[in-house]
RODO-2510 file (C-alpha; in nm, 4 decimals, decimal comma):
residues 466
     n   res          X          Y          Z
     1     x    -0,0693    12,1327    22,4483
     2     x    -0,1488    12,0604    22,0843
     3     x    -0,3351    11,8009    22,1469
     4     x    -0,5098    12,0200    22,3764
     5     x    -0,6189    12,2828    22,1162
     6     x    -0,7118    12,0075    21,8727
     7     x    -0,9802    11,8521    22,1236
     8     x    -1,0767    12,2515    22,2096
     9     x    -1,1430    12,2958    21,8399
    10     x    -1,3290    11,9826    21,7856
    11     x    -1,5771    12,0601    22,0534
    12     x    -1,6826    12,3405    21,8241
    13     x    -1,8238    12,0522    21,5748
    14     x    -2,1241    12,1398    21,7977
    15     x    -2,2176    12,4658    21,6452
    16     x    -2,3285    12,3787    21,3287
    17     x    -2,5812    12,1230    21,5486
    18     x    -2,7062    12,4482    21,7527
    19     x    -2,7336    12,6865    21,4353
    20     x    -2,9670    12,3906    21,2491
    21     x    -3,1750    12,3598    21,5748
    22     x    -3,3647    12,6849    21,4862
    23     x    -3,3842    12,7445    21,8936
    24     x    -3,4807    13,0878    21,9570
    25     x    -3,1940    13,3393    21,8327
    26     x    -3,1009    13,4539    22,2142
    27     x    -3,1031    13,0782    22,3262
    28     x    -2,8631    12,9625    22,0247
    29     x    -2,6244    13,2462    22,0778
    30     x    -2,5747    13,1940    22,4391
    31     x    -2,5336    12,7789    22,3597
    32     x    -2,2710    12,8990    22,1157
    33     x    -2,0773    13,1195    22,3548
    34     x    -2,1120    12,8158    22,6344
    35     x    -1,9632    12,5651    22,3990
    36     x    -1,6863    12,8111    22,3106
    37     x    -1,6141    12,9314    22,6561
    38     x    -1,6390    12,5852    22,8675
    39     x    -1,5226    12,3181    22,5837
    40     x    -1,5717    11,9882    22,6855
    41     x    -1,8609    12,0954    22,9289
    42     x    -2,0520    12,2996    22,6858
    43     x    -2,1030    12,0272    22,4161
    44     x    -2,2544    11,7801    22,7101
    45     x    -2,4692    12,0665    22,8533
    46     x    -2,5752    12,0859    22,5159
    47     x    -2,6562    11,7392    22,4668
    48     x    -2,8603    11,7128    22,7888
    49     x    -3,0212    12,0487    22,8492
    50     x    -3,0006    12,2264    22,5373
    51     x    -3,1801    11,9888    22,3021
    52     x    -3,5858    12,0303    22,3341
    53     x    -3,7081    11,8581    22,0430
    54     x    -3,7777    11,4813    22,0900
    55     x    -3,9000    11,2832    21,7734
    56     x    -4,1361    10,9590    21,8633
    57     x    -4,4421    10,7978    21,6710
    58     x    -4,7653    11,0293    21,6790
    59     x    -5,0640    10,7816    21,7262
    60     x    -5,3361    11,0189    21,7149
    61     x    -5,2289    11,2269    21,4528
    62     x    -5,4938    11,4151    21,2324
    63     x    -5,3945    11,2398    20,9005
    64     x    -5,4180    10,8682    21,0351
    65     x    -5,6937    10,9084    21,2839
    66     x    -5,9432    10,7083    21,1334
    67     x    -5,7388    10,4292    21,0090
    68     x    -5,6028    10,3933    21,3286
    69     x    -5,8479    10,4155    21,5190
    70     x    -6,0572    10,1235    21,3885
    71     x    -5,7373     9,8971    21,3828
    72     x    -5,7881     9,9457    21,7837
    73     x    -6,1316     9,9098    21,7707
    74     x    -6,2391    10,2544    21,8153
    75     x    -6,4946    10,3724    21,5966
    76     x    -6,4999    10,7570    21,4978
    77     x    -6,8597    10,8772    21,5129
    78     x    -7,0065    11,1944    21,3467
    79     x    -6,8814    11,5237    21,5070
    80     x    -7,1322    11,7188    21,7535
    81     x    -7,2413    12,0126    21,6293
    82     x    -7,1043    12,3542    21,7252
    83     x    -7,2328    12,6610    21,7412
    84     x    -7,1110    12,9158    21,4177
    85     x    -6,9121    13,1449    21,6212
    86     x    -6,7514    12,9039    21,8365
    87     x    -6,6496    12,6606    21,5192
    88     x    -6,3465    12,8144    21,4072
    89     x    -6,1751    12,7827    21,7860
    90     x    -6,2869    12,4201    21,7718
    91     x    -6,1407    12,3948    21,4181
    92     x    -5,8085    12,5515    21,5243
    93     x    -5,7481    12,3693    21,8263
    94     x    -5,8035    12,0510    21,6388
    95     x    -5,5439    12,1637    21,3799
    96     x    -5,2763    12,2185    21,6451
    97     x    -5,3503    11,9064    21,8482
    98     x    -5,3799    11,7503    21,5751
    99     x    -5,6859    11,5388    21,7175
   100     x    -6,0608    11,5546    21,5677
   101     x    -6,3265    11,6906    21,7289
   102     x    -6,4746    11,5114    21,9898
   103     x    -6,8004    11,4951    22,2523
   104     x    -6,8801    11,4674    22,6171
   105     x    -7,1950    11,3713    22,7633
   106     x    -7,1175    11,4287    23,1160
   107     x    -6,9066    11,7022    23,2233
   108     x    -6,8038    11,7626    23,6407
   109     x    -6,5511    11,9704    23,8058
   110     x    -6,3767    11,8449    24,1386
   111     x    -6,2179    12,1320    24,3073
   112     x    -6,0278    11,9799    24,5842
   113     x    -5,8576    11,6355    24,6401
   114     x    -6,2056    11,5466    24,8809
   115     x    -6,3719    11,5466    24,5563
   116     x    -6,1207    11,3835    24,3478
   117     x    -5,9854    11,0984    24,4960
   118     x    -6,2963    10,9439    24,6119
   119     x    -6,4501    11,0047    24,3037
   120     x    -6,1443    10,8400    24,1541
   121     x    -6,1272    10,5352    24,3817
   122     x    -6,5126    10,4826    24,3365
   123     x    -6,4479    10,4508    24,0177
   124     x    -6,1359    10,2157    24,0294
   125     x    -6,3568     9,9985    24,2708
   126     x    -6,6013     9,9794    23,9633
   127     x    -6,3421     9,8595    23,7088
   128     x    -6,3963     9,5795    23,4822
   129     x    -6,1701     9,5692    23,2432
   130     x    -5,9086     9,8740    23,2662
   131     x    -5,7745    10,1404    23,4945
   132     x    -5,5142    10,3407    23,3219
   133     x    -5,3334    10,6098    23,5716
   134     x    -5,1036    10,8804    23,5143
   135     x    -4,9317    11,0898    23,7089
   136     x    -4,6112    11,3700    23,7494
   137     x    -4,6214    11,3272    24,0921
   138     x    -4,6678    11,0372    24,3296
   139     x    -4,5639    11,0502    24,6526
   140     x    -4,5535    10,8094    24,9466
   141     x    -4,7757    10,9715    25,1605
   142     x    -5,1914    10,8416    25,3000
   143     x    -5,3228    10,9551    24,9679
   144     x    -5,0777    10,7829    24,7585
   145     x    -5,1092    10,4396    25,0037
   146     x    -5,4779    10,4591    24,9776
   147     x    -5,4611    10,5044    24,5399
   148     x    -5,1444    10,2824    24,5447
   149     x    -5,4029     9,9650    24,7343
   150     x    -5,6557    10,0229    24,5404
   151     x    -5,4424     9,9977    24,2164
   152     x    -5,3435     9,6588    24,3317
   153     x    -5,6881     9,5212    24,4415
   154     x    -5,7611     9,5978    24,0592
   155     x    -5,5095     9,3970    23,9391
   156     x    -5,6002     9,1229    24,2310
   157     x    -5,9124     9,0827    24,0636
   158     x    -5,8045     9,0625    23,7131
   159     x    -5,8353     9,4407    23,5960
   160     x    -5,5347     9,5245    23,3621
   161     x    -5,3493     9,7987    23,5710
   162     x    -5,1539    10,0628    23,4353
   163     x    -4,9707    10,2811    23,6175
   164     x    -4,6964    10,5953    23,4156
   165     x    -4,5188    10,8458    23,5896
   166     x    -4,2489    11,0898    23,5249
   167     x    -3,9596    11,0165    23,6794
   168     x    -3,8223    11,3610    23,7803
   169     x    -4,1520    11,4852    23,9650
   170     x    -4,1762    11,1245    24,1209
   171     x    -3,7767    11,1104    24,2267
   172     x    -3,8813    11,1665    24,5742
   173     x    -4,0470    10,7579    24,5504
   174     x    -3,8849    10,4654    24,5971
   175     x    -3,9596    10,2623    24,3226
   176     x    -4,0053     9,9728    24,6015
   177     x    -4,4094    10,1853    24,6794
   178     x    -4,5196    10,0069    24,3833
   179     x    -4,3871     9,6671    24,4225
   180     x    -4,6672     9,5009    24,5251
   181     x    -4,8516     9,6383    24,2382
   182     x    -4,6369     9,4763    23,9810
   183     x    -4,6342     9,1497    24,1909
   184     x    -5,0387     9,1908    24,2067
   185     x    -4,9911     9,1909    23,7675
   186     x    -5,0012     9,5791    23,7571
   187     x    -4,7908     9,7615    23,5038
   188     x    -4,5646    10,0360    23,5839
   189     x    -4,3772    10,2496    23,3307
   190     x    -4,1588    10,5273    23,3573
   191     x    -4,1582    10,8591    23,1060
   192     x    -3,7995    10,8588    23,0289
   193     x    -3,6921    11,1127    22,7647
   194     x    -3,3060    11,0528    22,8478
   195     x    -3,1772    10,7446    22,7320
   196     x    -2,8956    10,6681    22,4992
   197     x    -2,9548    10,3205    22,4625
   198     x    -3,3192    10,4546    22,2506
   199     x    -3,1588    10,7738    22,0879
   200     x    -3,2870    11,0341    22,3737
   201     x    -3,0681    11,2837    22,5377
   202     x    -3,3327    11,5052    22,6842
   203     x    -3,2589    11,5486    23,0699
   204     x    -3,4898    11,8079    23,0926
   205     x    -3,8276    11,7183    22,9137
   206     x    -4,0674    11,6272    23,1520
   207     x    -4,4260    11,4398    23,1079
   208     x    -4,6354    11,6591    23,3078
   209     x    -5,0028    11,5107    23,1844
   210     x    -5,2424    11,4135    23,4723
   211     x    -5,4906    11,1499    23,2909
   212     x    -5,6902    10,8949    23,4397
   213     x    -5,8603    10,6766    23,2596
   214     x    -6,1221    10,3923    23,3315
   215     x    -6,2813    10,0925    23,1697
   216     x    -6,2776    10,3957    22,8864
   217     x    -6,5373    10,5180    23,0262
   218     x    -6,4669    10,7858    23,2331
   219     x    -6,0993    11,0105    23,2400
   220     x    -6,0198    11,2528    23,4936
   221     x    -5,7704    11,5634    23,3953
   222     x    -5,6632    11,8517    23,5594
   223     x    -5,3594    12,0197    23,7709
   224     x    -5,3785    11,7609    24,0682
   225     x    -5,1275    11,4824    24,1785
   226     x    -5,0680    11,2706    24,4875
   227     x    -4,8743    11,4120    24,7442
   228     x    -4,8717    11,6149    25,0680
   229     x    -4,8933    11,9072    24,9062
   230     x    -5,1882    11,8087    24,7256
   231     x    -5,3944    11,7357    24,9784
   232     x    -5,2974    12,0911    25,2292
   233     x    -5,0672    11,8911    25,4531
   234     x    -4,7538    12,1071    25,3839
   235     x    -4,7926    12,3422    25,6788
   236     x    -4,5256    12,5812    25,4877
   237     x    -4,7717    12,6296    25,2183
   238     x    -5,1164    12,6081    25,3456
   239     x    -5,4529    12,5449    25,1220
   240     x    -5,3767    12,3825    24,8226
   241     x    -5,6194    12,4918    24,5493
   242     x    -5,6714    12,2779    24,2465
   243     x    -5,8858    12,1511    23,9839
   244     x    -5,9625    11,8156    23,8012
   245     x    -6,2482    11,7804    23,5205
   246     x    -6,4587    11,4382    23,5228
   247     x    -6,5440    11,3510    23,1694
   248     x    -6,8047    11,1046    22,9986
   249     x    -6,8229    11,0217    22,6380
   250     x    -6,6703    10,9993    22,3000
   251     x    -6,3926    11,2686    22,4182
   252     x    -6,2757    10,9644    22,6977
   253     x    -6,1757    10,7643    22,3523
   254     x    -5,9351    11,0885    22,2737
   255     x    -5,7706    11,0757    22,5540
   256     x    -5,7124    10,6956    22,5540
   257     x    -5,5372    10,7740    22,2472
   258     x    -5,3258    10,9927    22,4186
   259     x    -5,2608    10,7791    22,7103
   260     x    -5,1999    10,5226    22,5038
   261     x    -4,9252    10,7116    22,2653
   262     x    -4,7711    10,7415    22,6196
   263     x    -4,7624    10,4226    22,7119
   264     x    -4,5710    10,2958    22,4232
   265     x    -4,2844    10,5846    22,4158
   266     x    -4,2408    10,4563    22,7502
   267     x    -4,3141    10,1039    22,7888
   268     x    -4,3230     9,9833    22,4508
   269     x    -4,6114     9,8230    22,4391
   270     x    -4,9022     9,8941    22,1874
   271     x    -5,2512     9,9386    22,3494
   272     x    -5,5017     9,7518    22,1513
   273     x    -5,8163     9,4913    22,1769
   274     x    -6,1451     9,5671    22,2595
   275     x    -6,2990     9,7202    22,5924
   276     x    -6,0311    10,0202    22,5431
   277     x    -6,2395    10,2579    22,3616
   278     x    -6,6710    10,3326    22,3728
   279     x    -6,8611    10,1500    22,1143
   280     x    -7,1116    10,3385    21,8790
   281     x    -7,1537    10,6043    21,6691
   282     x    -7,3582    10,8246    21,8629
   283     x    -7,2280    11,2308    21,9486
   284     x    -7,1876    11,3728    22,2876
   285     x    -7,4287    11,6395    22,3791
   286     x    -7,1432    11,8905    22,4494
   287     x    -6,8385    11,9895    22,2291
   288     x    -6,4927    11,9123    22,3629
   289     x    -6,1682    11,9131    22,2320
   290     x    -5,8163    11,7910    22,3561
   291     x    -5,5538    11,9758    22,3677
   292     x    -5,2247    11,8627    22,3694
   293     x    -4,8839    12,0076    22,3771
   294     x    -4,5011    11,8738    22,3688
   295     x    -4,1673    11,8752    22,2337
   296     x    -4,2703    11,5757    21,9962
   297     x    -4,4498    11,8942    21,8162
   298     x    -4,3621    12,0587    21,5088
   299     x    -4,5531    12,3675    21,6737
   300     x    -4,5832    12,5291    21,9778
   301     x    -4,9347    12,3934    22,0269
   302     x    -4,9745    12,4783    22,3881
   303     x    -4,8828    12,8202    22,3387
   304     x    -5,0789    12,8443    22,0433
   305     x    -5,3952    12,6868    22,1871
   306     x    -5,4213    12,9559    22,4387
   307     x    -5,3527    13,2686    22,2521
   308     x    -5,6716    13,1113    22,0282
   309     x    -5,8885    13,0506    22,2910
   310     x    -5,7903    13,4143    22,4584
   311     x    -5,8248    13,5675    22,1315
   312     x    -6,2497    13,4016    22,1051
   313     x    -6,3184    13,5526    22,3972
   314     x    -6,6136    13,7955    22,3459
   315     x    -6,7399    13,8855    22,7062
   316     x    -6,4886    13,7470    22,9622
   317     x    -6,2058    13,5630    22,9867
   318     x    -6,0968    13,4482    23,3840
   319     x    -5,7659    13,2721    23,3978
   320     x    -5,6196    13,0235    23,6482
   321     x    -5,2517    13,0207    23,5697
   322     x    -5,0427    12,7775    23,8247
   323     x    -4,7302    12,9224    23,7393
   324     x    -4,8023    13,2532    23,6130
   325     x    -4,4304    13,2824    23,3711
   326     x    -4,5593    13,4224    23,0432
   327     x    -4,3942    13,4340    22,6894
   328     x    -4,4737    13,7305    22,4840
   329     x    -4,7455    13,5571    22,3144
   330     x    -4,9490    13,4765    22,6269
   331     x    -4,8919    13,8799    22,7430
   332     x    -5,0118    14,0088    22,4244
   333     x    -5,3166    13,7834    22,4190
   334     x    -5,3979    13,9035    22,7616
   335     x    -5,3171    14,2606    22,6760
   336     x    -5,5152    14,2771    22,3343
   337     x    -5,8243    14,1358    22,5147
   338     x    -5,8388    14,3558    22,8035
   339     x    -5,8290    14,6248    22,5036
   340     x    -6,1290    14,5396    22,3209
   341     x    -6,3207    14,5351    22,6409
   342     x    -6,3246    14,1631    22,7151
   343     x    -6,3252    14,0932    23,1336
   344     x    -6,0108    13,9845    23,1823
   345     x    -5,8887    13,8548    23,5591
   346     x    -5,5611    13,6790    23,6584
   347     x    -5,5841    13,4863    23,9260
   348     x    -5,2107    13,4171    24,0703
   349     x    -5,0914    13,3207    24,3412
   350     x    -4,9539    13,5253    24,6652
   351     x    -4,6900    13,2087    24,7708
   352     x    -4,5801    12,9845    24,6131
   353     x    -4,4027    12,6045    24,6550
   354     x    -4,1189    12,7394    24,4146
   355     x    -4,0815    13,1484    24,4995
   356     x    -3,8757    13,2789    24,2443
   357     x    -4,1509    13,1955    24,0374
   358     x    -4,4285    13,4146    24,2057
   359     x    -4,1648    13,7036    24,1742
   360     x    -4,0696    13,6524    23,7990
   361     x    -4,4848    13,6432    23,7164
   362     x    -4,5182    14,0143    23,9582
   363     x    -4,2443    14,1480    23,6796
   364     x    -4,5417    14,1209    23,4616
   365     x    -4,7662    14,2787    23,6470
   366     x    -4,7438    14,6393    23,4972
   367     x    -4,8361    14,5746    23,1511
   368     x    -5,1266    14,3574    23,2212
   369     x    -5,2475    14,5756    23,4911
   370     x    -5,2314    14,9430    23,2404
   371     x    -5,4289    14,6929    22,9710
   372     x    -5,7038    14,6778    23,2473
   373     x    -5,5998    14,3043    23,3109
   374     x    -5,7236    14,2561    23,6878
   375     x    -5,5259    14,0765    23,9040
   376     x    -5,5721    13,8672    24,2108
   377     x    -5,2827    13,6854    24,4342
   378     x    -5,4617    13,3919    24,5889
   379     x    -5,4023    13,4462    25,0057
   380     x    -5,4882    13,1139    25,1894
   381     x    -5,1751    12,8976    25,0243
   382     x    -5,1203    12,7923    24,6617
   383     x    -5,3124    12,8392    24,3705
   384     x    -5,2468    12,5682    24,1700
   385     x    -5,5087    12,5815    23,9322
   386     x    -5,4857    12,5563    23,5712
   387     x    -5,8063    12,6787    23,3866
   388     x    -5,9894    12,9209    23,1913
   389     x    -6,3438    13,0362    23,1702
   390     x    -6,4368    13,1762    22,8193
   391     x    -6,7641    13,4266    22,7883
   392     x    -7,0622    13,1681    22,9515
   393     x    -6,9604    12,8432    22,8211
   394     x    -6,6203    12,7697    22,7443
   395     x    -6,4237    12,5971    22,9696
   396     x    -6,0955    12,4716    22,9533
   397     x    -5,9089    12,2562    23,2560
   398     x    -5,5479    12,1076    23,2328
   399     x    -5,2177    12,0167    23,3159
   400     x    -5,0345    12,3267    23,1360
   401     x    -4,9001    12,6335    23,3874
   402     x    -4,9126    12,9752    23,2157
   403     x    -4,4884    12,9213    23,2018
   404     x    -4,2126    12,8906    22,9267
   405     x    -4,1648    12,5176    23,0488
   406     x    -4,5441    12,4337    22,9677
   407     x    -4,5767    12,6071    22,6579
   408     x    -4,2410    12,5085    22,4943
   409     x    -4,1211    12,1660    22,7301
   410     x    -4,3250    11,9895    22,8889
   411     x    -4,5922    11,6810    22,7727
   412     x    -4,8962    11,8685    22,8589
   413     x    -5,2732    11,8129    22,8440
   414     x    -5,5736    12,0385    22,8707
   415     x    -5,9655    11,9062    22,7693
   416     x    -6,1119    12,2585    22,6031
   417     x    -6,5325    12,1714    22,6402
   418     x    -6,8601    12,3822    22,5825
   419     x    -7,1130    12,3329    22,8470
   420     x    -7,2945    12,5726    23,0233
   421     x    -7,3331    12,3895    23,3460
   422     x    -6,9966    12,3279    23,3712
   423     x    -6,9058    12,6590    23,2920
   424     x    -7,1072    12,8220    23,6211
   425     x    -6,9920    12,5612    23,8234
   426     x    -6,6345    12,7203    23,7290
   427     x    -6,7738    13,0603    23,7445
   428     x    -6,8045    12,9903    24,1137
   429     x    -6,5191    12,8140    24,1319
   430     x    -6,3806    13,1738    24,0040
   431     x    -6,5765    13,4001    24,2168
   432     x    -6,4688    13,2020    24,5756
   433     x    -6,1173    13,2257    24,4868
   434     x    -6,1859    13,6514    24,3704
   435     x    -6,2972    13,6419    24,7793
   436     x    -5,9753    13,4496    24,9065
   437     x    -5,7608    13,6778    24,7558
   438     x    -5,6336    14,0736    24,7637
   439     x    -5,6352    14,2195    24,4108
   440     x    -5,3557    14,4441    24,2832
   441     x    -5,4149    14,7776    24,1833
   442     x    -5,1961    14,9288    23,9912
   443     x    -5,0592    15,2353    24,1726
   444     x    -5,0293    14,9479    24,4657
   445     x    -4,8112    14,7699    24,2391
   446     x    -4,5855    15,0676    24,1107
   447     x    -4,5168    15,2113    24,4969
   448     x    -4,4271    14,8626    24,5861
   449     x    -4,0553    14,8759    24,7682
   450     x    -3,7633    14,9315    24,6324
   451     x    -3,5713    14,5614    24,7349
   452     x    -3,8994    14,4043    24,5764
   453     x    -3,8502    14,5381    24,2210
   454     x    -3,4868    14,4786    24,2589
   455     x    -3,5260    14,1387    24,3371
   456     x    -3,7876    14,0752    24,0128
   457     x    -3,5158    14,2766    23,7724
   458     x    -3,2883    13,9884    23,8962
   459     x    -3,5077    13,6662    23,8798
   460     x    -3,7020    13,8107    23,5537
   461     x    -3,3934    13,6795    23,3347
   462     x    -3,4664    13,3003    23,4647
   463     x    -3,8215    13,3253    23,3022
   464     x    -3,7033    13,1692    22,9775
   465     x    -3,5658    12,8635    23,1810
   466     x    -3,8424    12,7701    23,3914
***
């Protein structure tokens, strides 16, 4: 029994680690009480779920940008210029990114996955010299046989193939799919931020980045992955609505950096050589800026990125959320633009893959609906969408949901760009989905049942978690 007691009080050696975390006080007082009130179990819950910091080597950060970037052969051109009032987003973004300004000359949105993947294996038919792919989710299904082939007639033909992937949203996937793609020469890493063996004990951080990237000329981002789901083949869910961005320019050399910082945490290897990154010195016509946002961050930069680009808005500001789970930042910034007259629409989604989710984001209905926030639940299926349309020519597309895990956990990326062309071509993007869904009033919402506001009371306190 002594003994006992002496291995109970030694599992409190883990407070002093949770008080110097700085987590949010709420989180570090309920780790305390778990590691006093399950000993043993608490300090490994801890270790695994409780820790969401992770340090690695930043390859594009601000400081070192240019140095690095000629020792991989990248040259850093002259910034494009931006207009006055839009200069001090662009400014702050790059700040919390912690990436310079870039360009694009070509700017596209692909709505759907008829638009994306053949765009995508057009390209990858094209390759030269690289195709770098990266995915959360890749499943076994047509689409991911068709992208999986084409990946391997690549490397077939001498292309240097690299394929990353998260290994929590692929652990439906045998990791026998891609074996013909590493026999072919192609590369395959996995994003694994648990292992002890390289000092990481994070179960729970997931890379959810969607980056394609070829010859270094063109990257695809966006919300999409390969799957079932992806492509409205889930009969349980319907239409899948979604959103990649097609990108040309100097801004395709930012994200290489990004892929490539990546690559190394996972496969340690160091991208470098020529034919990775566009030669010359020459500005894109359009302004862009990538956004980035991770536990490897001394900030919240996610979060922080769109409060900023809520807070510019001027006219309108339409928002795709995915996962509509907001932190108190993201509500205020909604709130206190609705106030000052800005056009603010939600558009959320009426079912959802993961339903407690849709009923946590209706808890926040109310507050966002009395601000004059309108609101529209998408009908068809899922609306998986993660984007925002700024006044007439802001547009930002990404990987981040409008949820705790995105702002604070995940890797996430989103490509923030000023182009008027692209910008309508999202305004109708916008204005079909207004059509495909029912918009929620507010007296609608507050003479909703009974059961139904019981049942978001009880998921609401899982919001911090997801």
């Amino acid at each position: 029994m002594k003994y006992l007691l002496t291995a109970y009080f030694l599992t409190w050696a883990a407070i002093p680690f949770i008080l110097l975390a700085q987590k949010r006080p709420v989180s570090t007082l309920a780790w305390v009480w778990t590691v006093i009130l399950f000993p043993f179990i608490g300090p490994i819950a801890y270790l695994l779920f409780g820790l969401d910091r992770l340090t690695r080597r930043r390859q594009c950060h601000h400081d070192a940008i240019t140095s690095r970037c000629q020792a991989r052969g990248r040259k850093v051109g002259p910034k494009v210029d931006i207009p006055p009032r839009d200069a001090p987003l662009f400014q702050t973004l790059e700040c919390l990114a912690e990436i310079p300004v870039s360009s694009a000359d070509e700017v596209r949105l692909l709505p759907d996955t008829t638009t994306f993947f053949p765009a995508l294996h057009e390209w990858i038919e094209k390759a030269k010299h690289h195709v770098h792919v990266q995915f959360f989710v890749f499943e076994e299904d047509e689409p991911g046989c068709a992208l999986r082939d084409r990946l391997i007639a690549a490397a077939r033909r001498g292309v240097i193939v690299r394929l990353l992937l998260d290994p929590l949203g692929c652990a439906h996937t045998s990791r026998s799919f891609f074996r013909q793609l590493e026999e072919a020469g192609g590369s395959i890493a996995w994003f694994r931020s648990l292992n002890p063996l390289r000092s990481r004990f994070c179960l729970h951080l997931r890379n959810h980045r969607k980056l394609q990237i070829i010859d270094g000329r063109v990257a695809f981002v966006g919300g999409m992955n390969v799957g079932p789901n992806y492509t409205g083949d889930n009969p349980k869910i319907g239409r899948w609505r979604d959103l990649q961005m097609e990108l040309h320019g100097p801004i395709v050399s930012a994200l290489q950096e990004v892929f490539a910082e990546d690559w190394e945490f996972a496969a340690e290897e160091e991208i470098t050589g020529d034919g990775y990154y566009l030669a010359g010195d020459q500005a894109g016509t359009y302004p862009a800026q990538v956004v980035i946002g991770g536990p490897d961050l001394a900030v919240e930069a996610m979060a922080d990125s769109f409060a900023a680009v809520l807070h510019h808005a001027g006219k309108r500001a339409w928002v795709s959320a995915g996962y509509f789970v907001p932190n108190d930042l993201l509500l205020s910034a909604l709130r206190l633009a609705a106030n000052r007259g800005v056009d603010v629409r939600l558009v959320s989604t009426e079912k959802s893959d993961h339903p407690y989710l849709a009923e946590i984001g209706r808890s926040y209905y109310e507050q966002l609906l009395r601000a004059g926030v309108r609101i529209f639940e998408y009908r068809p299926g899922m609306h998986h969408a993660k984007a925002m349309l700024i006044d007439d020519e802001l547009v930002m597309v990404g990987s981040a949901n409008c949820d705790n895990r995105s702002m604070r956990l995940n890797f996430e990326l989103n490509v923030l760009v000023r182009c008027a062309s692209a910008a309508r071509a999202l305004e109708e993007f916008f204005v079909e989905d207004f059509g495909d869904s029912r918009e929620v009033t507010l007296n609608e919402h507050l003479s909703r049942p009974f059961h139904r506001r019981l049942l978001e009371a009880i998921v609401r306190p899982l919001a911090p978690t997801v």
